[in-house]
TIMARVEX-785739 format. One record per residue (C-alpha): z, x, y; residue in three letters. Coordinates in steps of 0.05 Angstrom, whole numbers, padded with zeros to 5 digits, always signed. Layout:
ZXYALA/...
// end
This chain:
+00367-00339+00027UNK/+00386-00291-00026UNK/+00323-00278-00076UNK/+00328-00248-00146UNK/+00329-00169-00162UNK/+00255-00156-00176UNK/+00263-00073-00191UNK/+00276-00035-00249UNK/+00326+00023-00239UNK/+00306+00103-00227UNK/+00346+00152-00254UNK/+00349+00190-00194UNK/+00405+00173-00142UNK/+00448+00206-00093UNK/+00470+00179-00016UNK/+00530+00204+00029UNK/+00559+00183+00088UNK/+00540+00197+00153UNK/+00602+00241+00169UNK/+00652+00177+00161UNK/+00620+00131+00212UNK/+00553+00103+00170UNK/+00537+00084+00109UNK/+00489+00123+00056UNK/+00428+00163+00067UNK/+00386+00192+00021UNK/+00387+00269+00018UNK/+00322+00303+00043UNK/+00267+00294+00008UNK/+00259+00255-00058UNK/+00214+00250-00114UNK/+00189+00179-00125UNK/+00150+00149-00185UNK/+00081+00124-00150UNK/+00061+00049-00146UNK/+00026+00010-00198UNK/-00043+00035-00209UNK/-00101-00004-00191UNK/-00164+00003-00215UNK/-00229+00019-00165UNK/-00183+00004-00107UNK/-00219+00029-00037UNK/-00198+00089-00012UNK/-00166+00088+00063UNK/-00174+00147+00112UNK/-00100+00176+00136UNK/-00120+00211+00210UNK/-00070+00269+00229UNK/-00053+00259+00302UNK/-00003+00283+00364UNK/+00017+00219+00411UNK/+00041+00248+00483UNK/+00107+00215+00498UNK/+00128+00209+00566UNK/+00196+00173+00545UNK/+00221+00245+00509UNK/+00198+00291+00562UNK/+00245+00334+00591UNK/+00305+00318+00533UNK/+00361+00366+00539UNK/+00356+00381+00465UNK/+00281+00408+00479UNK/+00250+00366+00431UNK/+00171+00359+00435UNK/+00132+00299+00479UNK/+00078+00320+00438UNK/+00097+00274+00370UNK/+00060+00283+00301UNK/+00036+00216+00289UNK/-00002+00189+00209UNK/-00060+00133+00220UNK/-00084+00099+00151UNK/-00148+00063+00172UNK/-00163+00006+00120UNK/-00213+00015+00076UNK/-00274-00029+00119UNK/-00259+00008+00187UNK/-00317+00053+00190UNK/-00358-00002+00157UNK/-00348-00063+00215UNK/-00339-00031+00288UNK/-00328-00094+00325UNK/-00268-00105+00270UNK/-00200-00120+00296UNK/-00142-00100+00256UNK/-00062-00121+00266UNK/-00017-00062+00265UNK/+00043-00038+00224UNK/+00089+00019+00255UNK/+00131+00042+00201UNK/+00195+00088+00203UNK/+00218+00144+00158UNK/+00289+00157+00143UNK/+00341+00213+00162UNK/+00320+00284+00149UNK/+00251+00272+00132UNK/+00189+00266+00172UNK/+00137+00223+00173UNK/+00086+00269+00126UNK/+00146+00275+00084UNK/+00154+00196+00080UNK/+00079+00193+00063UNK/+00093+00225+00003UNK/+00152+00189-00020UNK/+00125+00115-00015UNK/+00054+00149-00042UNK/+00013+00126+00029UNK/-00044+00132-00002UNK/-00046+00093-00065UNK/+00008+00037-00039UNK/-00035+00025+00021UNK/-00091+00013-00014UNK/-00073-00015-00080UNK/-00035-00072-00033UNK/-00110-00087+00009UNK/-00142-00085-00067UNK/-00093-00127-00086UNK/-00106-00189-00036UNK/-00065-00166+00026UNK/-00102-00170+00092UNK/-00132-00108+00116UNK/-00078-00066+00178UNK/-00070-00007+00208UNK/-00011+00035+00184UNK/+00025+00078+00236UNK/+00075+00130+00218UNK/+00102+00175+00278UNK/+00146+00233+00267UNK/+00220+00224+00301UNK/+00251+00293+00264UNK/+00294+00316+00319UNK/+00332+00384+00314UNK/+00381+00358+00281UNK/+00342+00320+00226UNK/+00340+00256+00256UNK/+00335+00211+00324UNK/+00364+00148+00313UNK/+00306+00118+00346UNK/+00353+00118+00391UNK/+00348+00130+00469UNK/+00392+00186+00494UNK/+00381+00241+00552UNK/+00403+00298+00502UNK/+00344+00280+00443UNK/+00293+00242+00494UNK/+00281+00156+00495UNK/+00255+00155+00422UNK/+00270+00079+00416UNK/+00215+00081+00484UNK/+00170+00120+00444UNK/+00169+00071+00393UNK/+00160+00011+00426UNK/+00121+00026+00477UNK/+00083+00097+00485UNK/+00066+00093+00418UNK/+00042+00025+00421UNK/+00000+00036+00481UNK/-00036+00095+00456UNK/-00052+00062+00390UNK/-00073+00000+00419UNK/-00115+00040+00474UNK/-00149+00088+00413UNK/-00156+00042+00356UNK/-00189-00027+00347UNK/-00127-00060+00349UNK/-00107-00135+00349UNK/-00065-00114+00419UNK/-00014-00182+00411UNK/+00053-00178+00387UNK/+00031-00231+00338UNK/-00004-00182+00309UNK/+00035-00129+00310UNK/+00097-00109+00257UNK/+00155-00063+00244UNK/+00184-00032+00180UNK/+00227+00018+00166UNK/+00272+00049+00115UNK/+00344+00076+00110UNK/+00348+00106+00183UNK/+00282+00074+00193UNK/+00314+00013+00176UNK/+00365+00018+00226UNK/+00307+00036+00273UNK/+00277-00033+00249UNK/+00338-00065+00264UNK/+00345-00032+00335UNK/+00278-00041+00371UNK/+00269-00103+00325UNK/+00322-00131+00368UNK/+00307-00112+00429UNK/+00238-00118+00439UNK/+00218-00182+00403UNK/+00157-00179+00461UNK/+00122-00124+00421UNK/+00127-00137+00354UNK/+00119-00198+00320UNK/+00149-00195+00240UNK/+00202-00133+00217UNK/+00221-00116+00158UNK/+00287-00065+00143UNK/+00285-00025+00076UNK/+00354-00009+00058UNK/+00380+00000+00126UNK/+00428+00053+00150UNK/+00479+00052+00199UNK/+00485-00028+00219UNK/+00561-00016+00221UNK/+00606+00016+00262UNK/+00661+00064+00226UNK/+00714+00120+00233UNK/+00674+00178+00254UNK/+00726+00228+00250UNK/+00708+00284+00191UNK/+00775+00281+00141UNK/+00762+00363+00139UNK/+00797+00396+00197UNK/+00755+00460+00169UNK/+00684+00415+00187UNK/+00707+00383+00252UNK/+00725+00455+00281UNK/+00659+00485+00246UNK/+00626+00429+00290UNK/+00661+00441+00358UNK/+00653+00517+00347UNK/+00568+00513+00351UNK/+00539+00558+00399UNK/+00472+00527+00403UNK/+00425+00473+00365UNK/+00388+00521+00323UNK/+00449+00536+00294UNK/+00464+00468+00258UNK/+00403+00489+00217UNK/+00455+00522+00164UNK/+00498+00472+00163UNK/+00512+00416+00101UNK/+00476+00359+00108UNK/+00537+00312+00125UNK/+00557+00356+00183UNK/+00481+00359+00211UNK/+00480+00286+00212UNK/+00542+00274+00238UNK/+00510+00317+00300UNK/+00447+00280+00300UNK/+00492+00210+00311UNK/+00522+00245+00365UNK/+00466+00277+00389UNK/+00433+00205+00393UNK/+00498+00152+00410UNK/+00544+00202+00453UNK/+00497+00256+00493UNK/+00532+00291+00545UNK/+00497+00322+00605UNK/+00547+00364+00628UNK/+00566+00392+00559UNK/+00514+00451+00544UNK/+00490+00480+00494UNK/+00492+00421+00452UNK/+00493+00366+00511UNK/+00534+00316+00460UNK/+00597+00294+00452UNK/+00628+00304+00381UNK/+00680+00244+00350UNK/+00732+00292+00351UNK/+00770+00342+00400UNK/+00804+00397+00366UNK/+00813+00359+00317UNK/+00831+00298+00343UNK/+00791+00231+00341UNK/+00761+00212+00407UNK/+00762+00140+00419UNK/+00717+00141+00484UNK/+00659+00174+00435UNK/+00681+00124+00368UNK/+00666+00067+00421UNK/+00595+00096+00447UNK/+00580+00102+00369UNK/+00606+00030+00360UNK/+00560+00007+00411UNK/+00500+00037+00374UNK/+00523-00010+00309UNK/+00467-00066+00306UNK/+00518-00115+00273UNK/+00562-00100+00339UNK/+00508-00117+00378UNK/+00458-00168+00345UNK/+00509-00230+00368UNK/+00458-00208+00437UNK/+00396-00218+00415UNK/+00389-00281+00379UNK/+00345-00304+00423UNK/+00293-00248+00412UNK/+00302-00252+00333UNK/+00283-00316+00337UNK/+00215-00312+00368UNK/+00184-00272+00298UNK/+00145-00305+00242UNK/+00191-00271+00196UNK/+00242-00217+00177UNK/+00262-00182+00109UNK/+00312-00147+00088UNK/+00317-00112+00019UNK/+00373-00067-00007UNK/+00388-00040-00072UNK/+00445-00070-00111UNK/+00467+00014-00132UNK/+00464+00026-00056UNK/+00531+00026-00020UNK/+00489-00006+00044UNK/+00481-00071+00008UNK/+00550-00092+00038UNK/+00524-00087+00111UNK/+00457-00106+00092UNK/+00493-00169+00061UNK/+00529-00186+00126UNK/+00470-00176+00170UNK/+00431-00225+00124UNK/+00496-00276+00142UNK/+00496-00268+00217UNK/+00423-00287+00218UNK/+00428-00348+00170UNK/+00500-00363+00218UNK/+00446-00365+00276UNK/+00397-00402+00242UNK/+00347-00350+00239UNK/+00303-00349+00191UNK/+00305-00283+00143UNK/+00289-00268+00071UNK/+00342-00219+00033UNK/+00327-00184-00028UNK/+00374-00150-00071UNK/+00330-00108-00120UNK/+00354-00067-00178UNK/+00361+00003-00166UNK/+00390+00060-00117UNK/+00368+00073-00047UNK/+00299+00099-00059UNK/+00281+00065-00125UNK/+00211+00043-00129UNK/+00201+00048-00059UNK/+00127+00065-00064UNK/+00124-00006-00104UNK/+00162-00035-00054UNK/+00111-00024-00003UNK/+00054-00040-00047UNK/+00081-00103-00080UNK/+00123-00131-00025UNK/+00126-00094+00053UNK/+00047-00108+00070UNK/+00034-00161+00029UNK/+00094-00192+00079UNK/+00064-00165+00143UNK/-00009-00196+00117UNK/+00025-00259+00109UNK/+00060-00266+00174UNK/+00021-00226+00219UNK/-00047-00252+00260UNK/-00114-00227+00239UNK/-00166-00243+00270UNK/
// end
């Protein structure tokens, strides 16, 4: 069902494509305008912690199984041991990492102006999937290490195993935004057994596209990369094109980058374009129905300035096609407008509405 725009417009704004193949990202880090105050709201505790994962061990890309991990605790944690709480596990975008994300939807305040505000006291869990090239796809891939693994289940198990969790998938939710989104998308459709409500902020990458650069000069700057640290100097567009490959085409036999690139000297490589087809959740969500149809609910928002409305849009019409049930919201504004009041206002007062507590 399409809902009414319920945002006021930023002034900020800016979103590329992912080389050619996805749709907008935002760049790096942005400044966001906090969420509505509220007045004598409790405070929550944020824990700083490392989660082992045994799913990205030994990644060709040498990316850390030791993954930086944020824990908001509700405000009556400390207060009631023998409380049980249900469980968000929320995804940042491309190019950020999770204390990055903290800062942009303003943790803090939106977590606990939404529990002041009526929603159900959760646990909040943000893990860090920053790969070496900006970004994992939450994606599982021998070159970066099983991140979509790492998600939905190492992470899950040590949460559930060091927190007073609600340890059902009734009880348990997804969210993400822009790549996060996508990564909402992904494990949301794959394993419906672990989670039991998702929501997708403005997701990325749901479509499959030419991923051939249209500037000979960047796909030879590409294919001429000696090693990973490298792509650190690179433009943003070029770095994620590598991260996409990095994630959807990894090559073992194809040091030092262990990927394979969309093009060839040039030339577009249709054996890759297909790998990074397969990777496009609107290519694959006809095979899943089944598993989208087990949750409480699913969300979608999107902002009507953002170019990913379109595939947003057509996501949102598969799922109604299916007859599962989804709410889409197109709000007023760009990619990251009012995100901090969109998690406030609307992403956990949605997750204390359709997930279990007990």
């Amino acid at each position: 069902m399409n809902t009414p725009s319920r945002f006021r417009p930023r002034a900020w704004h800016l979103a590329l494509a992912l080389a050619t193949c996805a749709p907008s990202i935002a760049l790096a880090q942005v400044t966001t305008n906090p969420p509505p105050a509220v007045p004598n709201a409790p405070p929550v505790t944020i824990e700083h912690i490392k989660v082992h994962a045994p799913s990205i061990e030994g990644n060709l890309e040498g990316e850390t199984a030791d993954r930086d991990v944020l824990v908001v605790l509700p405000p009556s944690y400390a207060k009631s041991p023998k409380r049980r709480y249900p469980v968000v596990y929320a995804l940042h975008g491309y190019s950020i990492g999770a204390e990055q994300w903290s800062k942009e939807i303003h943790l803090t305040d939106a977590s606990a102006g939404a529990f002041a505000k009526g929603a159900k006291e959760m646990i909040l869990v943000l893990p860090d999937s920053k790969t070496v090239h900006n970004g994992s796809m939450y994606s599982s891939s021998v070159t970066t290490g099983d991140f979509e693994t790492f998600i939905a289940r190492d992470l899950i198990a040590y949460v559930d195993g060091h927190y007073r969790t609600i340890a059902d998938r009734q009880s348990r939710g997804l969210a993400g935004h822009s790549m996060g989104g996508y990564g909402t998308a992904r494990i949301g459709m794959k394993h419906s057994d672990m989670f039991g409500a998702i929501y997708m902020m403005s997701p990325c990458c749901l479509s499959a596209r030419t991923a051939a650069p249209a500037d000979p000069q960047a796909a030879a700057t590409l294919e001429a990369l000696k090693s990973p640290a490298e792509s650190a100097s690179l433009p943003f567009m070029l770095r994620a094109q590598l991260a996409a490959a990095a994630a959807w085409s990894p090559n073992p036999k194809a040091p030092p980058l262990y990927l394979d690139l969309p093009t060839k000297n040039g030339v577009a490589q249709p054996d890759v374009l297909a790998k990074w087809a397969a990777n496009a959740p609107l290519a694959f969500v006809d095979q899943y129905i089944g598993n989208l149809k087990r949750y409480s609910a699913i969300a979608i928002d999107v902002g009507d300035q953002d170019s990913l409305k379109v595939d947003a849009a057509k996501l949102h019409q598969i799922l109604d096609d299916y007859g599962v049930s989804n709410s889409f919201t197109i709000y007023s504004g760009t990619h990251t407008s009012n995100v901090a009041t969109r998690v406030q206002e609307f992403v956990l007062p949605f997750f204390s509405q359709h997930l279990k507590s007990k």
